[in-house]
C-alpha atoms as a printed R data frame, in Angstrom:
    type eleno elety resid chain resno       x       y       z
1   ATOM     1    CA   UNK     A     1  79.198 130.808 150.538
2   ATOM     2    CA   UNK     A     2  79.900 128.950 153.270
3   ATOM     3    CA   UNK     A     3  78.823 125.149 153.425
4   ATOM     4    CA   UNK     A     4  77.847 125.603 150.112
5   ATOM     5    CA   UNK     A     5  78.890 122.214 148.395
6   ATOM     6    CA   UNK     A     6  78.389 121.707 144.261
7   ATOM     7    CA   UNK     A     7  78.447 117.936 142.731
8   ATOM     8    CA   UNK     A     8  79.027 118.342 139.050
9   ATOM     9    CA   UNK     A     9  77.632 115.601 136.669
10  ATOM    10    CA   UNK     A    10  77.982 115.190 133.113
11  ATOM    11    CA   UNK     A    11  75.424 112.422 131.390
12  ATOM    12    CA   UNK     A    12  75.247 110.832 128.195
13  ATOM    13    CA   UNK     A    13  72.287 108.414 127.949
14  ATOM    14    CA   UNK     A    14  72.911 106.703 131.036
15  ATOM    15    CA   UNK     A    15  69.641 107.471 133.434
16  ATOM    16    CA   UNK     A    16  69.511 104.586 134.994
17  ATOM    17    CA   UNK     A    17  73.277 104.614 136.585
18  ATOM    18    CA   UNK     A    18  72.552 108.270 137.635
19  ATOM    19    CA   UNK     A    19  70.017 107.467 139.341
20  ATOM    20    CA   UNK     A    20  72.259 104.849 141.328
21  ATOM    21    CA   UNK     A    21  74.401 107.835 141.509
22  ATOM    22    CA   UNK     A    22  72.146 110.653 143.053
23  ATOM    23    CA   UNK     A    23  70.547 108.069 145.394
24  ATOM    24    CA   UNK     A    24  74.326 107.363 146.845
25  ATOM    25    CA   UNK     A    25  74.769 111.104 147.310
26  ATOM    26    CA   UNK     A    26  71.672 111.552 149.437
27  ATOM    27    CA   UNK     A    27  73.169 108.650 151.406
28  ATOM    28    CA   UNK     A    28  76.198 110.603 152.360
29  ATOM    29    CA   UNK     A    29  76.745 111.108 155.834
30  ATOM    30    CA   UNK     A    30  76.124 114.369 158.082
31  ATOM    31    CA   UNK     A    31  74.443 116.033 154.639
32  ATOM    32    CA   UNK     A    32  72.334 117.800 156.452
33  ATOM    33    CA   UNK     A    33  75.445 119.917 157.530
34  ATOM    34    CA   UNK     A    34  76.006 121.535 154.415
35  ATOM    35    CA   UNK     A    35  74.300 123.196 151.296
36  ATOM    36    CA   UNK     A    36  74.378 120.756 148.777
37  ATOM    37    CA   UNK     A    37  73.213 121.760 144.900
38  ATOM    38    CA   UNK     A    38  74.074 119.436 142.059
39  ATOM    39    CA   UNK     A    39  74.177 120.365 138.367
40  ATOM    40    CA   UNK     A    40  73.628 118.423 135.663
41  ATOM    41    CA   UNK     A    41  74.784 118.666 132.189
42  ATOM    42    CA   UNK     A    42  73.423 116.208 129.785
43  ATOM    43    CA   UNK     A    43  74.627 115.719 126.389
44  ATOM    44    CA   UNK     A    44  71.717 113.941 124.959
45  ATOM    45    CA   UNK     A    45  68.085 114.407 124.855
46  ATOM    46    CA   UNK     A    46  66.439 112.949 127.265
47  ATOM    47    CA   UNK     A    47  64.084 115.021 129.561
48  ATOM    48    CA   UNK     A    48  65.788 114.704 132.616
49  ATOM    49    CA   UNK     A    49  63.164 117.577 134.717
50  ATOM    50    CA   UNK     A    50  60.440 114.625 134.166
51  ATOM    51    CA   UNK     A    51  62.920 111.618 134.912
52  ATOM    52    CA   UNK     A    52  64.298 112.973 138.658
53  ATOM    53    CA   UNK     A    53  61.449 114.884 139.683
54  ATOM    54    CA   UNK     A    54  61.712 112.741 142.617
55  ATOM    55    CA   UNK     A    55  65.553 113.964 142.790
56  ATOM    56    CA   UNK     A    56  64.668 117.602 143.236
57  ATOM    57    CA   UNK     A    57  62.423 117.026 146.491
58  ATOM    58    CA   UNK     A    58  65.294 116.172 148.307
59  ATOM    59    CA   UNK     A    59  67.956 117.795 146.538
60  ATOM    60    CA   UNK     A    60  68.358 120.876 144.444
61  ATOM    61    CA   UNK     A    61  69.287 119.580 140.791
62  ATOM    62    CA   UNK     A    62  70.237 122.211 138.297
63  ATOM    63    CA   UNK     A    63  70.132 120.457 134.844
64  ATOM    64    CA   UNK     A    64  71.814 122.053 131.667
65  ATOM    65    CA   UNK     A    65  71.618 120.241 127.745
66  ATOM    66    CA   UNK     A    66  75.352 121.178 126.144
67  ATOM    67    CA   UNK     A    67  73.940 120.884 122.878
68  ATOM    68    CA   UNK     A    68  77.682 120.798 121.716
69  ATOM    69    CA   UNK     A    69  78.927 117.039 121.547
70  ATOM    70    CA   UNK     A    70  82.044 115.642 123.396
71  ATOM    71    CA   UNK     A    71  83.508 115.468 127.303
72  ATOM    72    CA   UNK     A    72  85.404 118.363 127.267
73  ATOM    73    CA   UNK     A    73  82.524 120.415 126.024
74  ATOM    74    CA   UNK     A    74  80.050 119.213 128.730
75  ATOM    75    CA   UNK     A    75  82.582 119.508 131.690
76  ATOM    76    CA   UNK     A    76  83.761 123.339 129.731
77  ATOM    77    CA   UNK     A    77  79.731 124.373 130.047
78  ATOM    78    CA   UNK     A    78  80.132 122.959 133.856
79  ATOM    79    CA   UNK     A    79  83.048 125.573 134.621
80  ATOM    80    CA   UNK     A    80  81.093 128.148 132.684
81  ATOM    81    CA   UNK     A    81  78.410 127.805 135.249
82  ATOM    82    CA   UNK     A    82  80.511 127.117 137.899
83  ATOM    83    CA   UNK     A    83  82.531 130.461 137.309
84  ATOM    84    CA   UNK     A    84  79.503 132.175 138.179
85  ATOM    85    CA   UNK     A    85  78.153 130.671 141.747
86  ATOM    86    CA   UNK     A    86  78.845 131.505 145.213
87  ATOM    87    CA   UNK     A    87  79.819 127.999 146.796
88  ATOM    88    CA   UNK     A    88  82.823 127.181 149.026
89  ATOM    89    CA   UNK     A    89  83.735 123.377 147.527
90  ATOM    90    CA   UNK     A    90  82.864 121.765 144.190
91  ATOM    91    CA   UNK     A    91  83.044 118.529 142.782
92  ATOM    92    CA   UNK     A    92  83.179 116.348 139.870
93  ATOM    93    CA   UNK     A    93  81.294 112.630 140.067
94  ATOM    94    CA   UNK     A    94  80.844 110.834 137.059
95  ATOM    95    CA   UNK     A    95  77.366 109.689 136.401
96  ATOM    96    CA   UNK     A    96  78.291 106.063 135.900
97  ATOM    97    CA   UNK     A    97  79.840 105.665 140.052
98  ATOM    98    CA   UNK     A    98  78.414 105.458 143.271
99  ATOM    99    CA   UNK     A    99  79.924 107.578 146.415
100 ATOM   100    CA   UNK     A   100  80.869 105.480 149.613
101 ATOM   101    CA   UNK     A   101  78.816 107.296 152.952
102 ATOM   102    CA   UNK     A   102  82.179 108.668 154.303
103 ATOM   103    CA   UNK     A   103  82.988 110.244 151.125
104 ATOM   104    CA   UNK     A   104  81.937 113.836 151.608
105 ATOM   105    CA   UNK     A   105  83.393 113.605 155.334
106 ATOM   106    CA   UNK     A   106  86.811 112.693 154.354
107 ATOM   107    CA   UNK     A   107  87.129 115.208 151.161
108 ATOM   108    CA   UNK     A   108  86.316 117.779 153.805
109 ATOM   109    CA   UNK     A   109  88.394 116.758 156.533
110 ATOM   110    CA   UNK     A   110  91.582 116.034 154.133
111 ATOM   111    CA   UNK     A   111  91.409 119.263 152.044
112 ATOM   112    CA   UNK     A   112  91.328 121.326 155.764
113 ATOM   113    CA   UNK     A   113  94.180 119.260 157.262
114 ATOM   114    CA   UNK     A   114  96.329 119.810 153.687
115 ATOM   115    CA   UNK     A   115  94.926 123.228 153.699
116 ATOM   116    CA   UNK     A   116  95.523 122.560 150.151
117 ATOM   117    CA   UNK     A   117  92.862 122.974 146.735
118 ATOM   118    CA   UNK     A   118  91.852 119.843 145.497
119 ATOM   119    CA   UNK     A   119  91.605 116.318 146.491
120 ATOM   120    CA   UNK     A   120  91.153 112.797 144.518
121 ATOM   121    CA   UNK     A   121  90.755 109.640 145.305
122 ATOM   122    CA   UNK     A   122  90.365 105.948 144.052
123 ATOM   123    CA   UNK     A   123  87.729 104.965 141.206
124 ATOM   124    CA   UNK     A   124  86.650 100.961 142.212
125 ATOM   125    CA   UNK     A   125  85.164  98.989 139.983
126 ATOM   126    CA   UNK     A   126  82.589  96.877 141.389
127 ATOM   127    CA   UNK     A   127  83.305  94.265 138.490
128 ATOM   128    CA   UNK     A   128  85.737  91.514 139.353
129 ATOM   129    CA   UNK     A   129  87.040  92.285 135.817
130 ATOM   130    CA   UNK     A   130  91.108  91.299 135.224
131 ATOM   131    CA   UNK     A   131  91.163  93.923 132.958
132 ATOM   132    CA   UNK     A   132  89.621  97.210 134.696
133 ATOM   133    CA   UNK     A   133  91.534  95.815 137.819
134 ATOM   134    CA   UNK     A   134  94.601  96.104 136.661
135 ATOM   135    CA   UNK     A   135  94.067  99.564 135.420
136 ATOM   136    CA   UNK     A   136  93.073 101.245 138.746
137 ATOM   137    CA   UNK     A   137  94.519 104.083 140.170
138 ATOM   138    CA   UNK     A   138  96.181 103.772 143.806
139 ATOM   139    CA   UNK     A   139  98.366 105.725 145.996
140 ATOM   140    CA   UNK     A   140  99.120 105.499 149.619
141 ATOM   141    CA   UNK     A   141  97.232 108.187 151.754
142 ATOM   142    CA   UNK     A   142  97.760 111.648 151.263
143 ATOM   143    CA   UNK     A   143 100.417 111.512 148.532
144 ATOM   144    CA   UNK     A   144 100.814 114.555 146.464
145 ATOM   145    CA   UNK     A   145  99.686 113.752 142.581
146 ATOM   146    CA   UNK     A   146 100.122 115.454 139.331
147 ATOM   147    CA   UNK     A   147  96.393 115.202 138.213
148 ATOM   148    CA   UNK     A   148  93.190 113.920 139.176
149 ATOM   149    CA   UNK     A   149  90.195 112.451 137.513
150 ATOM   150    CA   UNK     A   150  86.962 113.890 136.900
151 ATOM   151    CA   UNK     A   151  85.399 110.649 138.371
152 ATOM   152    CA   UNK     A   152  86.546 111.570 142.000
153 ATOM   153    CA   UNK     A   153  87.697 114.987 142.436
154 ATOM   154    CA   UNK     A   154  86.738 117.732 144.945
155 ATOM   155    CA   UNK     A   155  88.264 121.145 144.640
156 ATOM   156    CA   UNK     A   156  88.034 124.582 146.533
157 ATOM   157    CA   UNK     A   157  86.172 127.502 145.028
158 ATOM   158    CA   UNK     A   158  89.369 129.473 144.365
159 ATOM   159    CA   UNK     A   159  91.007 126.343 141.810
160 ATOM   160    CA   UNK     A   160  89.065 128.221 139.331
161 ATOM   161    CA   UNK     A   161  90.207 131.352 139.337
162 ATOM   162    CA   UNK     A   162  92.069 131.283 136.033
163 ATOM   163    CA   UNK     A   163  90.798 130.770 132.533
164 ATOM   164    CA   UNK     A   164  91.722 126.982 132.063
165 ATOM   165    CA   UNK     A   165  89.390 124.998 130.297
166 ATOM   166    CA   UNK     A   166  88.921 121.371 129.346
167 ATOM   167    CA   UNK     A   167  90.914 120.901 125.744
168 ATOM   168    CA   UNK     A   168  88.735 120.239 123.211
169 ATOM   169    CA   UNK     A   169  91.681 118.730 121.025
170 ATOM   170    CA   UNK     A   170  90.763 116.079 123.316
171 ATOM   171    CA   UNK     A   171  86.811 116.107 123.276
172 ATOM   172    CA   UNK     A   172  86.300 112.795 121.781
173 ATOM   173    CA   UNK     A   173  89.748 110.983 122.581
174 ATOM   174    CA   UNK     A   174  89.540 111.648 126.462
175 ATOM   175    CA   UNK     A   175  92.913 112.351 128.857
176 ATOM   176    CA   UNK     A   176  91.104 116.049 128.993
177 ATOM   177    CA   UNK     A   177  90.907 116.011 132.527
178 ATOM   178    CA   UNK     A   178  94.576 114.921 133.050
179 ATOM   179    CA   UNK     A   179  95.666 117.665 130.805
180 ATOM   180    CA   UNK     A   180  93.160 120.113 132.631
181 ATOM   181    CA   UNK     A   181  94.594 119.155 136.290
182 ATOM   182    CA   UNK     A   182  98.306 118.897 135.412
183 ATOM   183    CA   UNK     A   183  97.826 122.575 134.031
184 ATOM   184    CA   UNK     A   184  96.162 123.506 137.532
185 ATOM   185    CA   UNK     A   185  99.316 121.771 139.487
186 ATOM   186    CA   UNK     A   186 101.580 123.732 136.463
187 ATOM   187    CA   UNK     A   187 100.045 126.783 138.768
188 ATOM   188    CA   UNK     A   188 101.229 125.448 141.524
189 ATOM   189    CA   UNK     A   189  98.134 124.080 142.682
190 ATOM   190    CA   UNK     A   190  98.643 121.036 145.225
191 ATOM   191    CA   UNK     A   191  96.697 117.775 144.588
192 ATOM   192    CA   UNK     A   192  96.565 115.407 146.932
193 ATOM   193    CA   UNK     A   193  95.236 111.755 147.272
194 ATOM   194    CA   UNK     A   194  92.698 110.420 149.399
195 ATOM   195    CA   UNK     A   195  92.259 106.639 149.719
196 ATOM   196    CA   UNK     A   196  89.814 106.937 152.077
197 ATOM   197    CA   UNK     A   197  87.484 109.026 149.518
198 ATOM   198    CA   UNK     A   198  86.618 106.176 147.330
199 ATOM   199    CA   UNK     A   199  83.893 105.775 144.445
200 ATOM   200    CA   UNK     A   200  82.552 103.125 142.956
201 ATOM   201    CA   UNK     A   201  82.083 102.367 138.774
202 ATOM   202    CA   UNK     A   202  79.335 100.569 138.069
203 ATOM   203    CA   UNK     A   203  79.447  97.669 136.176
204 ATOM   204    CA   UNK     A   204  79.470  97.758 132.650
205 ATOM   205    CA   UNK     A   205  80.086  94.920 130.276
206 ATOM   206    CA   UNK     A   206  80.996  96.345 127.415
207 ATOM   207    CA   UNK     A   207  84.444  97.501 129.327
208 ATOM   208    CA   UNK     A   208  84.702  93.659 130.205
209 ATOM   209    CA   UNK     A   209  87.031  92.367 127.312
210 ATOM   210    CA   UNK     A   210  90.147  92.133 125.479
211 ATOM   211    CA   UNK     A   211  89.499  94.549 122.467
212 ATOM   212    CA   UNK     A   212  88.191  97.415 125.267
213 ATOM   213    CA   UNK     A   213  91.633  97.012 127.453
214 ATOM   214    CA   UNK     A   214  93.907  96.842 123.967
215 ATOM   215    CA   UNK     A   215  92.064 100.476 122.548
216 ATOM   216    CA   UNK     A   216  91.993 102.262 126.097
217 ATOM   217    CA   UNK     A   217  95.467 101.671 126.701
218 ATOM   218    CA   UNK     A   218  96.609 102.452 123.000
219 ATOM   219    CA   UNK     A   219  94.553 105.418 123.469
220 ATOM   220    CA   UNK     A   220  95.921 106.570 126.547
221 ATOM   221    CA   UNK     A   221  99.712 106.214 124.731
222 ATOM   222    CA   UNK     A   222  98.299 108.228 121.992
223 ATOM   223    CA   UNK     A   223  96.718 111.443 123.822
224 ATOM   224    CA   UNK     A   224  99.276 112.168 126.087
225 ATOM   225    CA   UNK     A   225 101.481 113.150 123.120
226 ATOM   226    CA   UNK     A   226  98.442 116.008 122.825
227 ATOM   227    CA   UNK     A   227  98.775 116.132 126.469
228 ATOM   228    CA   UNK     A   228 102.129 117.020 126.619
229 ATOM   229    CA   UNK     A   229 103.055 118.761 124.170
230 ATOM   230    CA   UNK     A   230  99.887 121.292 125.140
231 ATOM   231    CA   UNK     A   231 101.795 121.491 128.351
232 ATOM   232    CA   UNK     A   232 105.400 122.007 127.624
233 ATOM   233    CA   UNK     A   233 105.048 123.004 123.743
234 ATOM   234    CA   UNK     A   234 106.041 120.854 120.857
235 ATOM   235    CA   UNK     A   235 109.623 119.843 121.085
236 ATOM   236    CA   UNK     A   236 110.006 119.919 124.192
237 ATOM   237    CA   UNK     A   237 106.913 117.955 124.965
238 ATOM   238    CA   UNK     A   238 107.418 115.371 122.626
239 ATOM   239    CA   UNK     A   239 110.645 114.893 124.035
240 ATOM   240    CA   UNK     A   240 108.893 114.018 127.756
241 ATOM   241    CA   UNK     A   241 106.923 111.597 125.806
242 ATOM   242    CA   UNK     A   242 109.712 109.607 124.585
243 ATOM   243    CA   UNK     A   243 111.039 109.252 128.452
244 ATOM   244    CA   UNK     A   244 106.968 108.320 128.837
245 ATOM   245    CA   UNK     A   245 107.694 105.520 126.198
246 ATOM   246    CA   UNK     A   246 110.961 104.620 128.092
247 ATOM   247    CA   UNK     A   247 109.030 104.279 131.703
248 ATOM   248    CA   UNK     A   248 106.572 102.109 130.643
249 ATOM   249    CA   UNK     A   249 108.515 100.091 128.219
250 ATOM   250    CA   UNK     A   250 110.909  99.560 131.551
251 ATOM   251    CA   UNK     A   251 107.216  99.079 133.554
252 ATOM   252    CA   UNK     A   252 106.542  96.572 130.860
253 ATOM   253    CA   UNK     A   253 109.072  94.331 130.940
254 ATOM   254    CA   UNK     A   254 109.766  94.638 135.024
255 ATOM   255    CA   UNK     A   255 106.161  93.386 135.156
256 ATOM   256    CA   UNK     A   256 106.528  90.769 132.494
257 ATOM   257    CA   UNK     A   257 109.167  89.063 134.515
258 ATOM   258    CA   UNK     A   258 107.514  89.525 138.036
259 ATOM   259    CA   UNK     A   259 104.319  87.826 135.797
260 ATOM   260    CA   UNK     A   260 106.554  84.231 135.576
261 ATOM   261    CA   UNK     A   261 106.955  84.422 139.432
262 ATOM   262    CA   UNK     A   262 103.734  86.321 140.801
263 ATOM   263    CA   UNK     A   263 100.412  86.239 138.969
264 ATOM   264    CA   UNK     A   264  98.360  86.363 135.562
265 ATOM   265    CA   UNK     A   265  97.990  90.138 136.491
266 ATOM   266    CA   UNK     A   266 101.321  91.011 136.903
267 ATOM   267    CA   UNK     A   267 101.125  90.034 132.679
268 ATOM   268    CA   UNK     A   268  98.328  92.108 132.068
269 ATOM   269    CA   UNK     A   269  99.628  94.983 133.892
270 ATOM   270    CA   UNK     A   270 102.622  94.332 131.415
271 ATOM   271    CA   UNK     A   271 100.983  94.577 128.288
272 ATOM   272    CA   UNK     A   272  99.008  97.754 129.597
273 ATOM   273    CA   UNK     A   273 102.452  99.613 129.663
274 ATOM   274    CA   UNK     A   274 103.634  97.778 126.260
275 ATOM   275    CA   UNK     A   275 100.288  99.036 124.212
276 ATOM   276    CA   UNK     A   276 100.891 102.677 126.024
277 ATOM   277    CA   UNK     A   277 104.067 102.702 124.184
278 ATOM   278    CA   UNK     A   278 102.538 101.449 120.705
279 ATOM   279    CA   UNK     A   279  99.885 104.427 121.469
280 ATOM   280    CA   UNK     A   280 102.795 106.590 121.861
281 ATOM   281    CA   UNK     A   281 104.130 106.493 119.149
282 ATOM   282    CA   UNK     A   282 100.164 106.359 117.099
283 ATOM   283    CA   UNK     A   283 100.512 109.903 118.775
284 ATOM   284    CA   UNK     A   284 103.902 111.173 117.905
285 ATOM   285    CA   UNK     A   285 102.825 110.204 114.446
286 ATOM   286    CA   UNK     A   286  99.789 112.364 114.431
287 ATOM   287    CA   UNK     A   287  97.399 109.716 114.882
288 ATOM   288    CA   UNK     A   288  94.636 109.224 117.699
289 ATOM   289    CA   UNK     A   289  92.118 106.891 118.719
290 ATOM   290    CA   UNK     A   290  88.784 108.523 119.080
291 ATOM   291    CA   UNK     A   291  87.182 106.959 122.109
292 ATOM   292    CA   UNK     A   292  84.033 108.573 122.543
293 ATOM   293    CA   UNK     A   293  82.119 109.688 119.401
């Protein structure tokens, strides 16, 4: 359907940042140019028909309870419904960021100038934090990517014509929606980034320390052994993770140096690659670090 545009949320006890995050879509500019429909899959138990009644005067909110627990199950029962509308772009926001006003106007103007199938863009954080900083995505404009994120990613109708789903050997680690991109781009669909499209994460403290950067990044070494080796089967797979454990050891130590010339961050960005080769190997092992439980 033409002008028919679909922003996909997943929730998890966190009304009061979607809130932030359905008022910034209604801020979007030129909305009133297209069919917009949201849905909303919650994976917790709040009643969210009573909560953003105010929502669905301005803004047609489909809301779903997966009553199956994990990411990759909420954003699998998103596809399922998905699968079934008539809509001409989709996209997946998570509930926990805030759109900039241009965003909608430059997914749209980027994926018709690529004439390509899905676009992605930068997740901000509007904390000052050293340690989500240094962890940011960034790519100059219009650079073709392997994957995207399911916190900034807008996608033609036609990206789902397959039978690719989010893993669920990843449901409560995370890295799902890497795996479920780079097996989109394994299709040969073209992903492209848009710097111009930007989001922005809300703060939250509990992201705003030490022990959170050490486990995300350990975590992140760890999954894309699953990652991989889903991708290109076992042995090869795990060899493409050892030449993983060889870039960022390389990243690590090139940044450790330029840390003695340049800047604290420079050290943190560092360590980031050194714990992503301790999580490698956690992985390779058979081990993995079960973010969200």
């Amino acid at each position: 359907m033409k002008n028919r545009i679909i922003f996909c949320i997943c929730t998890n006890n966190r009304l009061t940042k979607l809130k932030k995050n359905l008022l910034s879509i209604l801020q979007l500019k030129n909305l009133n140019k297209y069919n917009l429909e949201v849905i909303l899959v919650s994976n917790d138990n709040y009643d969210y028909k009573k909560y953003l009644r105010n929502f669905n005067k301005k803004i047609k909110i489909n809301i779903f309870k997966e009553n199956l627990k994990g990411l990759s199950s909420s954003r699998n029962r998103v596809l399922y419904i998905l699968r079934k509308k008539k809509f001409e772009y989709a996209a997946f926001i998570d509930d926990d960021c805030i759109i900039d006003k241009n965003w909608l106007n430059s997914m749209i103007e980027m994926i018709v100038q690529k004439n390509t199938d899905i676009i992605t863009g930068p997740q901000i954080s509007k904390s000052k934090n050293i340690f989500l900083k240094v962890m940011e995505r960034n790519y100059s404009y219009a650079k073709e990517v392997k994957w995207a994120s399911t916190n900034n990613v807008f996608f033609k109708k036609s990206v789902l014509r397959n039978k690719i789903k989010f893993s669920l050997a990843l449901n409560d680690i995370g890295g799902e929606d890497q795996l479920f991109f780079l097996e989109l781009s394994k299709l040969g669909k073209k992903i492209y980034w848009n710097i111009n499209a930007k989001v922005f994460e809300l703060v939250d403290r509990k992201r705003e320390n030490f022990s959170w950067f050490c486990r995300r990044n350990l975590r992140y070494g760890a999954s894309s052994t699953i990652i991989y080796r889903t991708l290109r089967g076992s042995f090869l797979g795990t060899f493409l993770v050892f030449l993983k454990i060889l870039s960022d050891f390389t990243n690590s130590l090139i940044n450790l140096f330029k840390s003695f010339l340049l800047s604290k961050k420079n050290f943190f960005i560092s360590l980031m690659y050194f714990l992503r080769v301790i999580g490698c190997f956690i992985g390779i092992v058979g081990l993995q670090i079960k973010e969200y439980k």
